[in-house]
N, C-alpha and C positions, 0 to 999 in steps of 0.2 A: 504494500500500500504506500503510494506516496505520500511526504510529511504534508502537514494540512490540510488532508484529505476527510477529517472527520473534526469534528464539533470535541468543545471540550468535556463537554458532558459523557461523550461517547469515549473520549482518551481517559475520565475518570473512572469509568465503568469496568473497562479494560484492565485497572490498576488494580481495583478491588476486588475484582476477577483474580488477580493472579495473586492477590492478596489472601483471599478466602483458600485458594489453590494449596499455597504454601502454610496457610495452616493447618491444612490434613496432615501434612506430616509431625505435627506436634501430639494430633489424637493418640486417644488411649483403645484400642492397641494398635498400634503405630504400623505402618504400610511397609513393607520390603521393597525396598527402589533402588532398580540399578539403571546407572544412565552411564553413555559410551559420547561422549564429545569428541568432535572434530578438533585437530591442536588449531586449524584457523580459528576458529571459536574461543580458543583462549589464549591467540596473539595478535587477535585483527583487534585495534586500536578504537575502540569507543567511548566518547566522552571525559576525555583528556586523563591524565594520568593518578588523579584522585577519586574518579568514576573505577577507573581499572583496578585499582587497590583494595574497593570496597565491592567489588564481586569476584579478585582472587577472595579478599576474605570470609564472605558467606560460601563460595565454593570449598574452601577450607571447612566451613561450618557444617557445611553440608555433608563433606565428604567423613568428619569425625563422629557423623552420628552413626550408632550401632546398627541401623537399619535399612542403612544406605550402604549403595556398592558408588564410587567414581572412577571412570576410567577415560583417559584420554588417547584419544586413537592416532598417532604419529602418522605426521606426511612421509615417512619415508614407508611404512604400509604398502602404497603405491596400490595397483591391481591386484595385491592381494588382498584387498580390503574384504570380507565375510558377504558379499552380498547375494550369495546364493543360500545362506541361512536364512531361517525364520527372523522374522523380527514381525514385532507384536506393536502396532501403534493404538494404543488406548483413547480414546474421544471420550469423554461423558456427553450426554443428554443432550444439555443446553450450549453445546460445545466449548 
């Protein structure tokens, strides 16, 4: 979606959305989550260099919790990348 393409109303929504999102994984009893990142994903440069420090450090937070798996998938993978495996993409409901 291009920037300014939605109302602010609709960009707060969005927020609270992934607000509500991230605190499923607080509940009791807590979700099993394994997520596999792309390394561009956590070198491509967003929102200058105080943005980048405070989503290494929830990735960090995220990644020490007992119930989570983190894994970051290296460029150098190349065409061996798994993509003849399953992979399960989850939606809920209201997407």
């Amino acid at each position: 979606m291009r920037r300014e393409a939605i109302t602010q109303e609709q960009a707060d929504e969005r927020v609270a959305l992934v607000e509500r999102r991230q605190a499923t994984l607080l509940r009791s009893p807590t979700p099993l989550l394994f997520a596999v990142l792309d390394e561009g994903c956590a070198l491509r440069p967003m929102g200058g260099p105080g943005v980048m420090a405070a989503q290494f450090d929830r990735l960090l937070e995220f990644a020490e919790q007992p119930n989570t798996v983190l894994q970051i998938a290296p460029f150098q993978m190349g065409e061996r990348r798994p993509f003849s495996l399953p992979v399960t993409v989850l939606t809920l409901p209201d997407r």
